[in-house]
Structure formats: C-alpha cells, structure tokens
PyMOL Python script that loads the backbone (N, CA, C, O; Angstrom):
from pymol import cmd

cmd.read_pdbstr("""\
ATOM      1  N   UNK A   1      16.681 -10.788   7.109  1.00  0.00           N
ATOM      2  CA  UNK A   1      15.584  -9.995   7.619  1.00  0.00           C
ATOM      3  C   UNK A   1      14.857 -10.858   8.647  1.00  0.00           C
ATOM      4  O   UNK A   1      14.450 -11.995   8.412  1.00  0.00           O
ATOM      5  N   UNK A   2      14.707 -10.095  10.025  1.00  0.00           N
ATOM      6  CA  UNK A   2      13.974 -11.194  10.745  1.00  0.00           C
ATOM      7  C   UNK A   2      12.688 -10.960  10.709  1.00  0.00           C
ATOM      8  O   UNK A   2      12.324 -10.005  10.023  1.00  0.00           O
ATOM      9  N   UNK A   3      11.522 -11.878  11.539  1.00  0.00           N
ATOM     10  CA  UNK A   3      10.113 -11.912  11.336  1.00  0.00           C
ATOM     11  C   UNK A   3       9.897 -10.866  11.549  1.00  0.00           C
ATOM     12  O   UNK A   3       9.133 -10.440  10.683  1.00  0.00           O
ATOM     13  N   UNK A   4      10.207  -9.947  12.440  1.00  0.00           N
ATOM     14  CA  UNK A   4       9.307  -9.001  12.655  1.00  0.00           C
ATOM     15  C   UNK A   4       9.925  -7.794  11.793  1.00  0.00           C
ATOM     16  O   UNK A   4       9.081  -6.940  11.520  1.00  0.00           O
ATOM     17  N   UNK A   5      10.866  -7.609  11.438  1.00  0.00           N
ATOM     18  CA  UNK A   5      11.569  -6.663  10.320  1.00  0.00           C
ATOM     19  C   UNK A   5      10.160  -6.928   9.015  1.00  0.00           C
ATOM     20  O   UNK A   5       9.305  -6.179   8.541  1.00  0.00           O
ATOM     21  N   UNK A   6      10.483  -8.246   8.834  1.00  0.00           N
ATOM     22  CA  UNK A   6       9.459  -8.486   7.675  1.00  0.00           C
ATOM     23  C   UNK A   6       7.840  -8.232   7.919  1.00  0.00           C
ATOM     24  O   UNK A   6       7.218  -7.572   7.087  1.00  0.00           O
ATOM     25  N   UNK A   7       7.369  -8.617   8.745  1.00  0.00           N
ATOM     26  CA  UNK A   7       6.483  -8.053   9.121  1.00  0.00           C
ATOM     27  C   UNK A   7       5.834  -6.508   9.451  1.00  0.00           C
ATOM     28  O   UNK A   7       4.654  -6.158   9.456  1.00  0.00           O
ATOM     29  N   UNK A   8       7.136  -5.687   9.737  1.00  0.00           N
ATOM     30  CA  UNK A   8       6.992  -4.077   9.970  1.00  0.00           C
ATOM     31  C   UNK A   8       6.858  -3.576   8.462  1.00  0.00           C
ATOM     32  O   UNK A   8       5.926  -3.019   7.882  1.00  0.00           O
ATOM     33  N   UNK A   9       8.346  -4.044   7.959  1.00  0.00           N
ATOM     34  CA  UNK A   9       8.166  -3.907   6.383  1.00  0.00           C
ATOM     35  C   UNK A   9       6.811  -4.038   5.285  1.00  0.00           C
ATOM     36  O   UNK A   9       6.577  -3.239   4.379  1.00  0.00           O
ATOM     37  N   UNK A  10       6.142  -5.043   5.563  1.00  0.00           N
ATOM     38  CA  UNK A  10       5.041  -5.429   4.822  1.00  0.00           C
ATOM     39  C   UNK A  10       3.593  -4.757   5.263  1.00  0.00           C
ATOM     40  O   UNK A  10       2.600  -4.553   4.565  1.00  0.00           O
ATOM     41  N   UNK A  11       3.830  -4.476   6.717  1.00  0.00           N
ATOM     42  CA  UNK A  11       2.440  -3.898   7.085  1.00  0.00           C
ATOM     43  C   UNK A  11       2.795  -2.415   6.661  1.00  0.00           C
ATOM     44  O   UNK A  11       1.780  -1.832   6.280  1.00  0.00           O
ATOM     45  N   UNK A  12       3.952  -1.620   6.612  1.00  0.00           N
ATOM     46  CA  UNK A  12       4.374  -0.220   5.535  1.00  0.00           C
ATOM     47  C   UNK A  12       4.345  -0.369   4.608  1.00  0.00           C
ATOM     48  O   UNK A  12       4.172   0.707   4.035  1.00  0.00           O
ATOM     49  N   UNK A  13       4.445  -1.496   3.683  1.00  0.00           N
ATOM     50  CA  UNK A  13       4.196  -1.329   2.103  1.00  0.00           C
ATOM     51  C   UNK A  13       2.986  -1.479   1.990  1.00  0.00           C
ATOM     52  O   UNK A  13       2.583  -1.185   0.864  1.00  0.00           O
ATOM     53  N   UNK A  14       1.837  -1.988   3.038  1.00  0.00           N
ATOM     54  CA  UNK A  14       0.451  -2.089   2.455  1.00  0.00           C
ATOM     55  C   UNK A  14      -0.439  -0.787   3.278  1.00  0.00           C
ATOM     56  O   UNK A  14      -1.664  -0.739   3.171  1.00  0.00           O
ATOM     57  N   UNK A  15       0.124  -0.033   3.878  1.00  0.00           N
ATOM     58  CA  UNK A  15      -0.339   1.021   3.936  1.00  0.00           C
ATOM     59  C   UNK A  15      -0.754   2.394   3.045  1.00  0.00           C
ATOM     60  O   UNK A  15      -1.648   3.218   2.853  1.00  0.00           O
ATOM     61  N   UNK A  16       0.863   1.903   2.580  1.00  0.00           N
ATOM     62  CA  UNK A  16       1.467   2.956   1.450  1.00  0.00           C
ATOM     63  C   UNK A  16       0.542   2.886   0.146  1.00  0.00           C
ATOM     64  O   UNK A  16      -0.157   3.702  -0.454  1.00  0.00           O
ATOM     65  N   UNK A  17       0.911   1.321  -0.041  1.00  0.00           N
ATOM     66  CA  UNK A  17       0.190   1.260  -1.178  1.00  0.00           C
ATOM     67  C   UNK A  17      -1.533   1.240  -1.156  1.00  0.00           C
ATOM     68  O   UNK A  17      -2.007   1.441  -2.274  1.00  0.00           O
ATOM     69  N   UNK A  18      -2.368   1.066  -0.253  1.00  0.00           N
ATOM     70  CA  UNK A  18      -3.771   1.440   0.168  1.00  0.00           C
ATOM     71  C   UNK A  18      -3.830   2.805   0.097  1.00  0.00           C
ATOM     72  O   UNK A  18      -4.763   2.987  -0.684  1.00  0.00           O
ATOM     73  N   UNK A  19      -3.320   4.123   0.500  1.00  0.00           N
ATOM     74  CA  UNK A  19      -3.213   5.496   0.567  1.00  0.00           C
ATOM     75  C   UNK A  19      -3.206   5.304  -0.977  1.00  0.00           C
ATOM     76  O   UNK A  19      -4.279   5.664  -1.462  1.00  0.00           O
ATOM     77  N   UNK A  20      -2.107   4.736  -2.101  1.00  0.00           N
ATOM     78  CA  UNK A  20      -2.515   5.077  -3.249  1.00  0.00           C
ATOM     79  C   UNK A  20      -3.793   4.742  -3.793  1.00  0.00           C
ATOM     80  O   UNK A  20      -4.548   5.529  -4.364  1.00  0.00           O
ATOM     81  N   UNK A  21      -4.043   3.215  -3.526  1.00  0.00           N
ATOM     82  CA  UNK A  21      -5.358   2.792  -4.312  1.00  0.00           C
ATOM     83  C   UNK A  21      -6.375   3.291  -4.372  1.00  0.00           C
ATOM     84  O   UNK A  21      -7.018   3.419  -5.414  1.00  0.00           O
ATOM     85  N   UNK A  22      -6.862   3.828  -2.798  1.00  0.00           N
ATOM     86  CA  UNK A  22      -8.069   4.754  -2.753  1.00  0.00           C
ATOM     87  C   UNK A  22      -8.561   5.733  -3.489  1.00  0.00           C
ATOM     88  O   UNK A  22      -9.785   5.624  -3.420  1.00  0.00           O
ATOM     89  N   UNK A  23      -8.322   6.483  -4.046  1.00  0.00           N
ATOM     90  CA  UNK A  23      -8.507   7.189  -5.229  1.00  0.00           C
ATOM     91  C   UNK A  23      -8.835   6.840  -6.668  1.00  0.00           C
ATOM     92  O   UNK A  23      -9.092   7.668  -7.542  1.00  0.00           O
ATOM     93  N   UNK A  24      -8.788   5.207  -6.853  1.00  0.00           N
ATOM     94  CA  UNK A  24      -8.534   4.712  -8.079  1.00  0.00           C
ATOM     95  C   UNK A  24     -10.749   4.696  -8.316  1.00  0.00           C
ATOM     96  O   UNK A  24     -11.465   4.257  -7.415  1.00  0.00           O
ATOM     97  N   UNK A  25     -11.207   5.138  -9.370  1.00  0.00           N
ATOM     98  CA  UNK A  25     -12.713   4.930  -9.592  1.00  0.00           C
ATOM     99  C   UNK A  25     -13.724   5.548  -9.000  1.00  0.00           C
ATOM    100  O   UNK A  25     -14.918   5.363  -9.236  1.00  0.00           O
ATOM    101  N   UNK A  26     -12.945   6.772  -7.719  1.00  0.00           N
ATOM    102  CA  UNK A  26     -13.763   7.455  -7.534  1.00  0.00           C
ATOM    103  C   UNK A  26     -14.665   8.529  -7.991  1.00  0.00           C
ATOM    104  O   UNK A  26     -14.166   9.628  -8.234  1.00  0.00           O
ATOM    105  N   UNK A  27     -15.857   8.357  -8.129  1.00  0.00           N
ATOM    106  CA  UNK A  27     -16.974   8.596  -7.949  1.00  0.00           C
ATOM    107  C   UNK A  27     -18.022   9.759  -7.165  1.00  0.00           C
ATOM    108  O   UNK A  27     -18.839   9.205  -6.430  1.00  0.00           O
ATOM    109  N   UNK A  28     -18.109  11.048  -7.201  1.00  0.00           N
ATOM    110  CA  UNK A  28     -18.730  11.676  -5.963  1.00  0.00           C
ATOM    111  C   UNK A  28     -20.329  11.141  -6.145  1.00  0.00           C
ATOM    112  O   UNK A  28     -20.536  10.126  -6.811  1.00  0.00           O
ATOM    113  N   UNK A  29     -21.533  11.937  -5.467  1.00  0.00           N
ATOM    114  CA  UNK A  29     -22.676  11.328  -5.695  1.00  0.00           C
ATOM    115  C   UNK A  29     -23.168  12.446  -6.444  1.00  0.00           C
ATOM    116  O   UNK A  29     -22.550  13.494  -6.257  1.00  0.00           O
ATOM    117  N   UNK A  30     -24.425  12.491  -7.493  1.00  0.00           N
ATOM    118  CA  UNK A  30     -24.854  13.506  -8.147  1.00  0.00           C
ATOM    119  C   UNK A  30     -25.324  14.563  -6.958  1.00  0.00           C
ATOM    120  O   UNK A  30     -24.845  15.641  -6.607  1.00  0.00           O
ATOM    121  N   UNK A  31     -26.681  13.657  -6.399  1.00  0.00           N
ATOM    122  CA  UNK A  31     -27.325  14.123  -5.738  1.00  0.00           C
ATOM    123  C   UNK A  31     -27.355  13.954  -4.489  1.00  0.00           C
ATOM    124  O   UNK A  31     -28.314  13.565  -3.823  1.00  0.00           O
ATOM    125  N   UNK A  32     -26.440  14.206  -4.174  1.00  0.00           N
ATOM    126  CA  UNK A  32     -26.210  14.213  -2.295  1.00  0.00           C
ATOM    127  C   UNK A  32     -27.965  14.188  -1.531  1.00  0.00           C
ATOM    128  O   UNK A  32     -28.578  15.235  -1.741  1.00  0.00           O
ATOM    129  N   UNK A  33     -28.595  13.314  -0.865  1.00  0.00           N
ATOM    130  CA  UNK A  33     -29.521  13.106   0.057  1.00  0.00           C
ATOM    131  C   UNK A  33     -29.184  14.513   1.616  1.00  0.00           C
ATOM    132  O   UNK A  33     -28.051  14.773   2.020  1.00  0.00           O
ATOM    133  N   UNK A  34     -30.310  15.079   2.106  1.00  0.00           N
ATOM    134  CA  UNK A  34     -29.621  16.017   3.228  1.00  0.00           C
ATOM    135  C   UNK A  34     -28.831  15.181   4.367  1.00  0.00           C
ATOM    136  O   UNK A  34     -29.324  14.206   4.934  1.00  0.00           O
ATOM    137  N   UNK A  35     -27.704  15.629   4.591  1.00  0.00           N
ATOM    138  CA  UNK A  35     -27.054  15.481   5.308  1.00  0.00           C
ATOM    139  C   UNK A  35     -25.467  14.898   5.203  1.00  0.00           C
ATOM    140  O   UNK A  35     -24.457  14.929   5.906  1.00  0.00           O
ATOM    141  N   UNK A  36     -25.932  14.269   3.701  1.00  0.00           N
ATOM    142  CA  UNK A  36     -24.730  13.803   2.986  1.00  0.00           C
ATOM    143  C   UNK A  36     -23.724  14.745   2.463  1.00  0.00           C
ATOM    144  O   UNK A  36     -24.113  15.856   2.102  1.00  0.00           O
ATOM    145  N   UNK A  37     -22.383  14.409   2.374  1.00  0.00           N
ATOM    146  CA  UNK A  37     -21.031  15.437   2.186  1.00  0.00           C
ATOM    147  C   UNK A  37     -21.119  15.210   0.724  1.00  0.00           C
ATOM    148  O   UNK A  37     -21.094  14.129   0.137  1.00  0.00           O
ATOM    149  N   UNK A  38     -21.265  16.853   0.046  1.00  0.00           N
ATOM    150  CA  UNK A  38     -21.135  16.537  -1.643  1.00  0.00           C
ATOM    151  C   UNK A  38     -20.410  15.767  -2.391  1.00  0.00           C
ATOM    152  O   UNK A  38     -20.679  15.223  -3.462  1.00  0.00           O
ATOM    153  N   UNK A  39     -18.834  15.749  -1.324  1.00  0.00           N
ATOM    154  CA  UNK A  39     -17.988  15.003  -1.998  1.00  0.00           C
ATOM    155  C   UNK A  39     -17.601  13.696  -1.168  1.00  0.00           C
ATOM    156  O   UNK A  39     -16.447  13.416  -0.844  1.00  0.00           O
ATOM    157  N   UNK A  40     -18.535  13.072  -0.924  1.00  0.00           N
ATOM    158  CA  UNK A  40     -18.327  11.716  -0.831  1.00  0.00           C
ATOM    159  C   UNK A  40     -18.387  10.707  -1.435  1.00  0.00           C
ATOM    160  O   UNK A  40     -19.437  10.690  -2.077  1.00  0.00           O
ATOM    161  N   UNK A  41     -17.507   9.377  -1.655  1.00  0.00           N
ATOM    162  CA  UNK A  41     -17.704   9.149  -2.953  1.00  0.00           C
ATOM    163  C   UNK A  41     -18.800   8.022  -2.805  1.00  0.00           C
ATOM    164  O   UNK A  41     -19.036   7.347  -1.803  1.00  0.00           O
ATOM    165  N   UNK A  42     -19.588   7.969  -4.394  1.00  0.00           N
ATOM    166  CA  UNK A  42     -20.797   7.112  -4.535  1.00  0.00           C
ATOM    167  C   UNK A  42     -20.792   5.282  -3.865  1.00  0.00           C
ATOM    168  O   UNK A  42     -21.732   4.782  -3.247  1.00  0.00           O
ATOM    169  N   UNK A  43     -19.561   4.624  -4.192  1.00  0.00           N
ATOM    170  CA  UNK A  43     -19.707   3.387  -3.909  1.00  0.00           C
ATOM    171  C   UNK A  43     -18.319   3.304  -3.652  1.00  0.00           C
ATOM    172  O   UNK A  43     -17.794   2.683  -4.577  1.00  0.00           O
ATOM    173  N   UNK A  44     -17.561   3.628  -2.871  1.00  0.00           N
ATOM    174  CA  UNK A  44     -15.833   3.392  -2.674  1.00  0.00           C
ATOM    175  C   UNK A  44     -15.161   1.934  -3.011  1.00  0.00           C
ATOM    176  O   UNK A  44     -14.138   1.678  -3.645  1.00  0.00           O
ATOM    177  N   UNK A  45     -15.917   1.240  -2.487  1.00  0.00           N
ATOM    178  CA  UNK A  45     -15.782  -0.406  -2.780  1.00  0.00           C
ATOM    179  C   UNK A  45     -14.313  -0.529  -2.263  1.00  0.00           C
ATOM    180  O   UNK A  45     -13.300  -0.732  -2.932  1.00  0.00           O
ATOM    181  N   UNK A  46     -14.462  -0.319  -0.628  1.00  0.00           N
ATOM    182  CA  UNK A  46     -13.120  -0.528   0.061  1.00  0.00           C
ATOM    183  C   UNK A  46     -12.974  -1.893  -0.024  1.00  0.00           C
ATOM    184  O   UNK A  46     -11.815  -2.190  -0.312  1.00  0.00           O
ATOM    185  N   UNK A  47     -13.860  -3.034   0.145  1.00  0.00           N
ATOM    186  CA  UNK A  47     -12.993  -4.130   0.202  1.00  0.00           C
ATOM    187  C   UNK A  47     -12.192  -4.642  -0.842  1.00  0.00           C
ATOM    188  O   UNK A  47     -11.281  -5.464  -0.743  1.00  0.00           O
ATOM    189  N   UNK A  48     -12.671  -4.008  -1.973  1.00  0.00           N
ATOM    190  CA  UNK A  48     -11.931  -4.603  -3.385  1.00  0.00           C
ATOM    191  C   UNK A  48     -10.574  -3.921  -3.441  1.00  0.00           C
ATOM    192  O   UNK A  48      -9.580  -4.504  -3.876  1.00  0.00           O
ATOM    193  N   UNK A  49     -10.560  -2.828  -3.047  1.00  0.00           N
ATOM    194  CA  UNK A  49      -9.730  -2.161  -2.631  1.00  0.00           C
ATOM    195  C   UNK A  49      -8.698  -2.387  -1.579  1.00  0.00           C
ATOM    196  O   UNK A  49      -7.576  -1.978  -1.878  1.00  0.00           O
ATOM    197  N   UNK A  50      -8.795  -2.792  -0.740  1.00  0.00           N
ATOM    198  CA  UNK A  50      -7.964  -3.959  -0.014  1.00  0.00           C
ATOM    199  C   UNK A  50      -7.154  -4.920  -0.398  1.00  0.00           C
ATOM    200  O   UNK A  50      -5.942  -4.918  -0.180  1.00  0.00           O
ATOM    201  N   UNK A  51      -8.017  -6.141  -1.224  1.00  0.00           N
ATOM    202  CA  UNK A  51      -7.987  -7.068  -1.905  1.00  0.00           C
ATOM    203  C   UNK A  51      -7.082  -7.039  -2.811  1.00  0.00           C
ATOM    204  O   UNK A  51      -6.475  -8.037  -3.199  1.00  0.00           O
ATOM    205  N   UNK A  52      -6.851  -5.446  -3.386  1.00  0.00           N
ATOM    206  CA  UNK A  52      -5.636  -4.959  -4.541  1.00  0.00           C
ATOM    207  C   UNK A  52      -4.873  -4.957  -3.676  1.00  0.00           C
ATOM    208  O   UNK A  52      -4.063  -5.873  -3.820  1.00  0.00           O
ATOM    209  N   UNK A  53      -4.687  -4.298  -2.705  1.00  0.00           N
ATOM    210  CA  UNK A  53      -3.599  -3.850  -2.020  1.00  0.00           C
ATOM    211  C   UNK A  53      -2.761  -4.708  -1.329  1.00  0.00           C
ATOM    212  O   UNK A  53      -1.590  -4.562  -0.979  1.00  0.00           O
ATOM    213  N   UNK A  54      -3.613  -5.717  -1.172  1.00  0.00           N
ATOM    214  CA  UNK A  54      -2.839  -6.727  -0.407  1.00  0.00           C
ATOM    215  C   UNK A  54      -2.089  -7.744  -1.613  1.00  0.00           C
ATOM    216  O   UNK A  54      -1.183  -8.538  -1.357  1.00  0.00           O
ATOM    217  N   UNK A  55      -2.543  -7.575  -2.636  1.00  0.00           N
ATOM    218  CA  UNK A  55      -2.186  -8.712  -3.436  1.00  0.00           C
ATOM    219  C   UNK A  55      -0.771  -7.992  -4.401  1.00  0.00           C
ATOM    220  O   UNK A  55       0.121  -8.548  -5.042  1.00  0.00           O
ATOM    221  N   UNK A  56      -1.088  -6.455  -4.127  1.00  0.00           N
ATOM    222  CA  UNK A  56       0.244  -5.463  -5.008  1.00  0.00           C
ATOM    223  C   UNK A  56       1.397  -5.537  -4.020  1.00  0.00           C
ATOM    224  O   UNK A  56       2.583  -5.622  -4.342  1.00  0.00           O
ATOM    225  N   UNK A  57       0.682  -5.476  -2.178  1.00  0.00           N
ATOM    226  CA  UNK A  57       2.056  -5.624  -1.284  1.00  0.00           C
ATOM    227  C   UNK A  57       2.630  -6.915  -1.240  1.00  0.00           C
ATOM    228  O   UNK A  57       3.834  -7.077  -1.046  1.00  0.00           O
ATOM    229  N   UNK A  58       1.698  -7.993  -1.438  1.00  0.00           N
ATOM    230  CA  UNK A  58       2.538  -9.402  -1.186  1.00  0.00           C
ATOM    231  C   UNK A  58       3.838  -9.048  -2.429  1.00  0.00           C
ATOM    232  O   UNK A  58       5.000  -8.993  -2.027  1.00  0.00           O
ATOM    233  N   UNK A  59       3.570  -8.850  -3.736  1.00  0.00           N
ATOM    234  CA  UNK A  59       4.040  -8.862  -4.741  1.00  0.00           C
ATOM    235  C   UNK A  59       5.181  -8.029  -4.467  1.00  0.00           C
ATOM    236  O   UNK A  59       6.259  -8.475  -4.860  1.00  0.00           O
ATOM    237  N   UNK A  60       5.181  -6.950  -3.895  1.00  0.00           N
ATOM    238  CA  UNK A  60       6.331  -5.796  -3.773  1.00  0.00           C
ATOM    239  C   UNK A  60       7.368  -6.388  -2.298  1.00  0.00           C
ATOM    240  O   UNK A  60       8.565  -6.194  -2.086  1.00  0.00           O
ATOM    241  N   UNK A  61       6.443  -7.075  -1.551  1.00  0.00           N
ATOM    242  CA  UNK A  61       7.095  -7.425  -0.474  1.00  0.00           C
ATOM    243  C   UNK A  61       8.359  -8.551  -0.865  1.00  0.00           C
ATOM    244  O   UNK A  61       9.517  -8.660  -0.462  1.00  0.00           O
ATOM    245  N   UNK A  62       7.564  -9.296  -1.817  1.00  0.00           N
ATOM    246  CA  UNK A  62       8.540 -10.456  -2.254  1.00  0.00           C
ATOM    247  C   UNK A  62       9.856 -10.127  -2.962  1.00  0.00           C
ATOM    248  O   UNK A  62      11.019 -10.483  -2.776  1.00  0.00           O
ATOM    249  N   UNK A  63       9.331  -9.422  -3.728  1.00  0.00           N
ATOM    250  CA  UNK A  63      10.432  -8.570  -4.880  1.00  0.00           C
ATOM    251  C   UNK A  63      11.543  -8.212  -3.785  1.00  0.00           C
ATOM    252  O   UNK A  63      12.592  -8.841  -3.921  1.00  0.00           O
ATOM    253  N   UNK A  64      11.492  -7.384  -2.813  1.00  0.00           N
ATOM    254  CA  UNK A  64      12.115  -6.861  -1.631  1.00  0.00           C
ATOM    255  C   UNK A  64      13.183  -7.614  -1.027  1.00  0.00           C
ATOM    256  O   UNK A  64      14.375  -7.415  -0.793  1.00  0.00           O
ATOM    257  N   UNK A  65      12.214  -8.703  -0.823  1.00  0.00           N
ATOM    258  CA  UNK A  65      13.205  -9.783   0.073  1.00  0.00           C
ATOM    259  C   UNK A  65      13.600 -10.388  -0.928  1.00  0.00           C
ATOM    260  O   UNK A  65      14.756 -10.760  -0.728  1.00  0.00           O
ATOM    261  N   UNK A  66      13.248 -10.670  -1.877  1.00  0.00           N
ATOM    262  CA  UNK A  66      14.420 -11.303  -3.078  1.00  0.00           C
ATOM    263  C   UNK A  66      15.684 -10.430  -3.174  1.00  0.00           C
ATOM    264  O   UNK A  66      16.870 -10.755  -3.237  1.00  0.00           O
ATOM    265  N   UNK A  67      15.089  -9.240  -3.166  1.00  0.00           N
ATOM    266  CA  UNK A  67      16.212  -7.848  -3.388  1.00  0.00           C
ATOM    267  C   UNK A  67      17.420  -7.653  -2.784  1.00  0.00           C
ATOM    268  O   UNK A  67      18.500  -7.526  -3.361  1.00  0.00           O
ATOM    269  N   UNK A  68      17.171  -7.627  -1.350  1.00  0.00           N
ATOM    270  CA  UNK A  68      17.660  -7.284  -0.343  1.00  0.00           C
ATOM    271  C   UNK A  68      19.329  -8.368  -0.054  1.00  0.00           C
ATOM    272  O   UNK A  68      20.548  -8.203   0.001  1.00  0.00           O
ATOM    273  N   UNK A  69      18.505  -9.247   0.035  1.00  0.00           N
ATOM    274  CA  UNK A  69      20.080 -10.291   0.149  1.00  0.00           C
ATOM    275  C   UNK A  69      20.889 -10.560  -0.917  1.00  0.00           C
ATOM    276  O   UNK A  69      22.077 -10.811  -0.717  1.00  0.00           O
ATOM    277  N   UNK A  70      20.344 -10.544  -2.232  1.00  0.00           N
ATOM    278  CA  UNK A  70      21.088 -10.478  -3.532  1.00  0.00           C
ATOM    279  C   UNK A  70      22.093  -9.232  -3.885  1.00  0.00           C
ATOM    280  O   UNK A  70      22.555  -8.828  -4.952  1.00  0.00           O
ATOM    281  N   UNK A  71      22.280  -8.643  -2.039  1.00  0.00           N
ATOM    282  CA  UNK A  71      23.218  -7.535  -2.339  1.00  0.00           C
ATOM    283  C   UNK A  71      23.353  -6.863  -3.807  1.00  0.00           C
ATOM    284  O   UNK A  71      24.541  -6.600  -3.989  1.00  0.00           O
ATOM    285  N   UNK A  72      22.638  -6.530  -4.807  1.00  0.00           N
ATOM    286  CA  UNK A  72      22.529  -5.578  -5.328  1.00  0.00           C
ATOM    287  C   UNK A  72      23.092  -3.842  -5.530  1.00  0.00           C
ATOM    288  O   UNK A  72      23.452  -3.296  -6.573  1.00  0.00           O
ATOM    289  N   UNK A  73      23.007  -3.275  -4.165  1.00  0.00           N
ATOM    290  CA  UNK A  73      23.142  -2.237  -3.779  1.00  0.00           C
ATOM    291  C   UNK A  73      24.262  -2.220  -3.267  1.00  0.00           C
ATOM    292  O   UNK A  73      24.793  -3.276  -2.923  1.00  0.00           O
ATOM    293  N   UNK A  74      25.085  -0.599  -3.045  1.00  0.00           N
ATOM    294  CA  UNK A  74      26.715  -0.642  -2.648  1.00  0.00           C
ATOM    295  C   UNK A  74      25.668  -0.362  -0.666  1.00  0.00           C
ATOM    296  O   UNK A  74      25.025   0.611  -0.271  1.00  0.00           O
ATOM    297  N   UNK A  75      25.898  -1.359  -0.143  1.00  0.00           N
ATOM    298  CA  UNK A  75      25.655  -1.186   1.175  1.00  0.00           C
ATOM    299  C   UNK A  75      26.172  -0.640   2.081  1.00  0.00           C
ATOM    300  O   UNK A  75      25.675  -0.204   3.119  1.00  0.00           O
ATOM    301  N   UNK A  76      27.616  -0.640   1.579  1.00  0.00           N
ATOM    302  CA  UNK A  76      28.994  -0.273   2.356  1.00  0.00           C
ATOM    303  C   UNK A  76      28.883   1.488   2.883  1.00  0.00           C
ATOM    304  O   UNK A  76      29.560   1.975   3.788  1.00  0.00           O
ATOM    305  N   UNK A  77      27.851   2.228   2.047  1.00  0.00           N
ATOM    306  CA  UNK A  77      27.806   3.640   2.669  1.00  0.00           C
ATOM    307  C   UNK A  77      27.243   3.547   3.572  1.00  0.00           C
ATOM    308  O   UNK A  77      27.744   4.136   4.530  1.00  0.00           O
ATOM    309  N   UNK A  78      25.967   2.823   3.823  1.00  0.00           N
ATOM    310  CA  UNK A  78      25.487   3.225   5.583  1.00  0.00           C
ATOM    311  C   UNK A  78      25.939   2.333   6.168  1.00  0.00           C
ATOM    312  O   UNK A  78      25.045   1.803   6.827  1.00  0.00           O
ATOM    313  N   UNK A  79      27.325   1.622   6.360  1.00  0.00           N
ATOM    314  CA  UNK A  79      27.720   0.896   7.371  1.00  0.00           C
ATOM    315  C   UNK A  79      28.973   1.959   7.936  1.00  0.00           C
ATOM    316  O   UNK A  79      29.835   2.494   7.239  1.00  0.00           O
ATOM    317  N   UNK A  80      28.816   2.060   9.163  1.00  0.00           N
ATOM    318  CA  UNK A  80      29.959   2.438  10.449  1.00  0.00           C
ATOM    319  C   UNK A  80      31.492   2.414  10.066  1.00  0.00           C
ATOM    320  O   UNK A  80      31.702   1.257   9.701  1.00  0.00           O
ATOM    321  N   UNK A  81      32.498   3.038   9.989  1.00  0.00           N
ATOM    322  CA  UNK A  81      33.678   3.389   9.241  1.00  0.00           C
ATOM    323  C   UNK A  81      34.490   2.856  11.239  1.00  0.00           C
ATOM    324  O   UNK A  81      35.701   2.915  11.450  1.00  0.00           O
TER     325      UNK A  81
END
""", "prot")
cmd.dss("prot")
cmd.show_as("cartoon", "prot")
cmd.util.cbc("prot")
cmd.orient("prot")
C-alpha cells in the first residue's frame, strides 16, 4: 500500500466512522431559547467525539494494513484473466 493509498484509506475510515459516532449521547434541549432548533442537541461534545474517532480509525486502519498483505482473501477474482 503506498502513502497516499494509506492515507486516502484512513482519512475514509475516519469519516465513516465519525458519521457513526455522532449520534452516540445525544441529547436534544428541553427548552429551546427563541431562535434555537428544537432538535438540536444540548452539548454534542464534538471534540471528544473526534478524539474516539480517531483513536477507533487508527485501530481499524492498522488491523487493515496488517490484513491486507497477509493475503488472507482469494484476491485472484478481481485480478485481469
């Protein structure tokens, strides 16, 4: 896998996996203040949220590239006949 393979790869697994996290503890507000969206949530706490995400993609990223060259998989179907 070259740098930037790995790099495309890893900045898609921490996307992916951020789209999931967001949802995790949310919260709407009771009392929405005027102007506020009912369903917005109370304290999102994106950076902690990040902080997961980056630490679940390093983890999945590694697994990957361990994966990948340990030929595992029958590769031979998407290669050119």
């Amino acid at each position: 896998m070259s740098i930037f393979t790995g790099i495309m790869v890893y900045v898609i697994l921490w996307w992916l996996l951020f789209f999931m996290v967001l949802p995790w503890g949310i919260q709407p507000i009771e009392q929405p203040e005027a102007g506020w969206q009912r369903g917005a949530p109370y304290k999102p706490k994106l950076w902690m949220k990040a902080l997961v995400t980056t630490g679940l993609a390093t983890v999945a990223f590694c697994l990957l590239y361990l994966y990948v060259p340990a030929d595992l998989m029958q590769w031979e179907v998407f290669k050119e006949k």
